[in-house]
C-alpha positions as CSV (number, residue, x, y, z in Angstrom):
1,X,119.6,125.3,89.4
2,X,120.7,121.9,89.8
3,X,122.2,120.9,93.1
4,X,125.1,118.3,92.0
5,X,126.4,120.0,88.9
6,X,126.5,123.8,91.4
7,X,129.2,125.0,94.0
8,X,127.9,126.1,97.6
9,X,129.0,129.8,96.5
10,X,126.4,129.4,93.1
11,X,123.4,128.0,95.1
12,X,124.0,130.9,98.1
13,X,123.2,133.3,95.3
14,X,120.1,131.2,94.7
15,X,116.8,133.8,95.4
16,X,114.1,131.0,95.6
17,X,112.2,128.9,97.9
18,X,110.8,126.1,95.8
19,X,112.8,123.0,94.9
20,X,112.2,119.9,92.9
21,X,112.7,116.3,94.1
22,X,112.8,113.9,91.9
23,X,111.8,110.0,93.4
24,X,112.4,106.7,90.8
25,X,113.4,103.6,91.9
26,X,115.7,100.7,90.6
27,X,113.6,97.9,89.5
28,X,113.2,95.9,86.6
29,X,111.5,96.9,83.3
30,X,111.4,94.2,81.1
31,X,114.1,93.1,78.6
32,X,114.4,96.7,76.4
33,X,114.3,99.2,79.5
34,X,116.8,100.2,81.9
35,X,116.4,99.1,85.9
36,X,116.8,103.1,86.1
37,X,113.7,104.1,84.0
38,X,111.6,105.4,86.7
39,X,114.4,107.3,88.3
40,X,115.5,108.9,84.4
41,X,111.3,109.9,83.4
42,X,111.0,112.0,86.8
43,X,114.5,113.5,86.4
44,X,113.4,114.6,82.8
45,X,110.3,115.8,83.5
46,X,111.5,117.9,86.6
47,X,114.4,119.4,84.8
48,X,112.0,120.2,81.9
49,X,109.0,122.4,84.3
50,X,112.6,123.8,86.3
51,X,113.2,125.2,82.5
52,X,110.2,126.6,81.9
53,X,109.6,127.8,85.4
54,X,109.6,131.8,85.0
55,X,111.5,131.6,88.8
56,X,114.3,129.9,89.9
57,X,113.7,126.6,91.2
58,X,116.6,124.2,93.2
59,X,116.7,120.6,91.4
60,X,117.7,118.5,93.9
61,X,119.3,115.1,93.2
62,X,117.1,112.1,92.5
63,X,116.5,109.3,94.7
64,X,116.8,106.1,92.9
65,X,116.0,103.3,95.3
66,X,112.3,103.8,96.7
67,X,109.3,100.9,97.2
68,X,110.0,98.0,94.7
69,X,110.2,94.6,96.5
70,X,106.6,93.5,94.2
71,X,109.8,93.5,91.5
72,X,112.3,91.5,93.6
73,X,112.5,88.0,91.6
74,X,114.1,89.7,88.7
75,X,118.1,90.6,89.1
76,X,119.0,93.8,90.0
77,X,116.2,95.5,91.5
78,X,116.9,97.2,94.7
79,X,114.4,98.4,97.2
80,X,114.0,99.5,100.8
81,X,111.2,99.6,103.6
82,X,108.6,102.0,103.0
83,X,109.4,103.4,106.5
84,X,113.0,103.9,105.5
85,X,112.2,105.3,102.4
86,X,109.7,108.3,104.0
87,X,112.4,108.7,106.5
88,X,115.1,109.5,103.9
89,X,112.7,111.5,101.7
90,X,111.4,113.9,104.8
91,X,115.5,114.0,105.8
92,X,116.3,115.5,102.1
93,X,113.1,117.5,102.4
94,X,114.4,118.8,105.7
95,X,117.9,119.7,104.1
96,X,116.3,121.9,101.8
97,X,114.2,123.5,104.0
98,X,117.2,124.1,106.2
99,X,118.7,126.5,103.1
100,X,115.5,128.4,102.3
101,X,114.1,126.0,99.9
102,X,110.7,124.7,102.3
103,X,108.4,124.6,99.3
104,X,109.1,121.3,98.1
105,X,107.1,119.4,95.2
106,X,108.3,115.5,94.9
107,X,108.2,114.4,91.4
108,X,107.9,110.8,91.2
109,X,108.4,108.4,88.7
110,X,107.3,104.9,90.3
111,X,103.3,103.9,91.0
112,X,104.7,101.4,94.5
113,X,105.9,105.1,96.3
114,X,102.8,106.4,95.6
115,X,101.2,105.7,99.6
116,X,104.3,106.5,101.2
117,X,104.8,109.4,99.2
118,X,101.2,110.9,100.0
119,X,102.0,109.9,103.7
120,X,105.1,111.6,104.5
121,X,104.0,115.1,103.0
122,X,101.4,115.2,105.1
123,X,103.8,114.5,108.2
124,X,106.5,117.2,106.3
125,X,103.2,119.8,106.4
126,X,102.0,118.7,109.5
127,X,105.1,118.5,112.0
128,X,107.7,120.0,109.6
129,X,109.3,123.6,108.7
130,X,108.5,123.0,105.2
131,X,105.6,122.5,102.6
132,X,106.0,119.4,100.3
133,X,103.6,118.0,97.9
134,X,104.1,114.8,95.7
135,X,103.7,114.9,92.0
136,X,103.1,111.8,89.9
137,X,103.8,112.6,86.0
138,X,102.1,109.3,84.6
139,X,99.0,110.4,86.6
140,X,98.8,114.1,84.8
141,X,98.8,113.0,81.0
142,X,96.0,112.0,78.6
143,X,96.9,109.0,76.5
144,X,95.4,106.6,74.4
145,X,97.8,103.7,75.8
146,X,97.5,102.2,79.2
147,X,100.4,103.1,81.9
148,X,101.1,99.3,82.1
149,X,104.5,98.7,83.2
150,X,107.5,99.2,81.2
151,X,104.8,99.1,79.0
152,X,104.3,102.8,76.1
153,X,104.1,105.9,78.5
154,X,107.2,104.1,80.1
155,X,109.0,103.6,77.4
156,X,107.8,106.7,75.3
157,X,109.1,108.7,77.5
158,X,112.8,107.1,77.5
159,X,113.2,107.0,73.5
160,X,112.4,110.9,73.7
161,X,114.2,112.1,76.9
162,X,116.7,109.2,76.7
163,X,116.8,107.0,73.6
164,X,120.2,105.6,74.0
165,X,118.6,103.7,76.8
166,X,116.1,101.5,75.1
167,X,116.9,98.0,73.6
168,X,114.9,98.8,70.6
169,X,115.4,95.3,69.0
170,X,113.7,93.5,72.2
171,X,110.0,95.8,72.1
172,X,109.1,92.1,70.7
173,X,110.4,90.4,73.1
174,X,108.9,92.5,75.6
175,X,105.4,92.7,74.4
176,X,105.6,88.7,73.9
177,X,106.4,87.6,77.3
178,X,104.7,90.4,79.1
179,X,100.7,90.6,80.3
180,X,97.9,93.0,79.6
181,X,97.2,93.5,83.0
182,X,98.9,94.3,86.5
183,X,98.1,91.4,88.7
184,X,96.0,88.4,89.2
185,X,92.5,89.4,90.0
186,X,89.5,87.7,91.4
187,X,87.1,90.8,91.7
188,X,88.2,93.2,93.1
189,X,90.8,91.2,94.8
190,X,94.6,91.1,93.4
191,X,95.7,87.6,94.8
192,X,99.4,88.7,93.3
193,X,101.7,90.8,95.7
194,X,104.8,90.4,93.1
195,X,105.2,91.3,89.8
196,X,106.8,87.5,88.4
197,X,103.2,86.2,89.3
198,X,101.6,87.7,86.7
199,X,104.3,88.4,84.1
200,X,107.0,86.1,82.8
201,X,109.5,88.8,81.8
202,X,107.7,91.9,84.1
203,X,106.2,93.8,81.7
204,X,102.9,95.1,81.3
205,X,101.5,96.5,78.3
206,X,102.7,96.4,74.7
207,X,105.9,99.0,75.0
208,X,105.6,98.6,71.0
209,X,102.8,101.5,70.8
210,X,105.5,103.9,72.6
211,X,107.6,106.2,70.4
212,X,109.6,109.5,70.2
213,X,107.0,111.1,69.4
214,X,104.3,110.0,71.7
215,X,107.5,110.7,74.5
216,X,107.8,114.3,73.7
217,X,103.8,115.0,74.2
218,X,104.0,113.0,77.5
219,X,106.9,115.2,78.6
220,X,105.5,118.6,77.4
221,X,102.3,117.6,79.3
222,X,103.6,116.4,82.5
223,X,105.8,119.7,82.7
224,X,103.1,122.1,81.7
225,X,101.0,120.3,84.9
226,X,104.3,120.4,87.4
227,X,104.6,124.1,86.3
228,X,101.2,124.7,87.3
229,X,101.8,123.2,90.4
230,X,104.8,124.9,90.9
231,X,103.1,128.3,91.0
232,X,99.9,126.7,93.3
233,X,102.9,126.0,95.6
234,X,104.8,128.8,95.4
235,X,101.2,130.9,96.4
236,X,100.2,128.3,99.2
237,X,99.8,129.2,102.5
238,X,99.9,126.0,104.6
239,X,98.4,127.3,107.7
240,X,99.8,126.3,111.0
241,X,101.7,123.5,111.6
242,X,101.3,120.8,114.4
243,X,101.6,121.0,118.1
């Protein structure tokens, strides 16, 4: 059941307590893929375990502005503090909650929310009255390619879920003025904290070695592992919270 396309009266009727939050981020990926990619993978690959899910499950809207200042010298990224951000994720956690929906899995779509992600379920579990876990897709599927940025898994999974939103003639482009890493190491040592230091046009990886194909096995991976989840949630006791 999805929140935003549901009237009060449908979601009342709702006999569930697990809920899907999807967490992108507006930032730049490249030349061929839209600022919103991060934001339109985890909304795909939430709706797609809420379909397979044998219970109901509440899909809450996405939030699409997260941790992405490393992306702020190319035009039109957005970002906020990462304080804001795990304020405004354990306040939509804690509107949930407050309806019945406390078990809460975050699926995210963008590697900088990762920390603040991990940080502010533990506070939710801790402090809250509610259970929330995040959920990373790119980190629960077995590929060939490198994660990269904008880079195949990225873009794989946008020409299957979304194809009308990849500038298919720029993939050269793309893989031209991007790098084959993320950052600038010495060691073990990134010396880059933003993206443009690295990579002319911001991606990483050779998008070029994504496809339709390759998109639809990411997806039916990444949902088979959030539906797994989904019942390890759903069975969870969480113990006692904090004092």
């Amino acid at each position: 059941m999805h929140l935003t396309r549901s009237t009060w009266t449908e979601m009342d009727e709702v006999d569930t307590d697990l809920a899907l939050l999807p967490v992108g981020s507006t930032e730049q990926h490249g030349p061929h893929a839209p600022l919103g990619t991060d934001t339109l993978n985890a909304e795909a690959v939430a709706d797609a375990a809420a379909e397979r899910y044998e219970a109901p499950v509440v899909v809450a809207p996405a939030v699409p502005v997260a941790v992405a200042e490393e992306h702020r010298a190319f035009t039109g990224t957005l970002w906020t503090s990462e304080s804001t951000f795990r304020a405004y994720v354990r306040d939509i956690v804690g509107s949930l909650a407050a309806h019945g929906w406390d078990r809460v899995v975050l699926v995210n779509g963008h590697g900088g929310n990762v920390s603040a992600l991990g940080e502010v379920c533990g506070r939710i579990v801790r402090h809250d009255d509610a259970y929330a876990v995040p959920f990373t897709w790119f980190d629960e599927v077995d590929a060939e390619v490198n994660m990269g940025h904008g880079g195949p898994l990225e873009t794989a999974l946008l020409q299957h879920a979304n194809p009308e939103t990849v500038r298919e003639d720029r993939l050269e482009e793309a893989a031209e003025g991007g790098s084959d890493r993320w950052g600038d190491w010495q060691g073990r040592v990134n010396l880059a904290f933003d993206s443009h230091e690295f990579t002319e046009n911001g991606v990483v990886g050779d998008p070029r070695e994504g496809s339709a194909e390759l998109g639809a096995e990411l997806l039916d991976e990444s949902a088979a592992a959030l539906v797994d989840l989904l019942d390890a949630v759903a069975a969870r006791d969480p113990g006692p919270r904090a004092t």
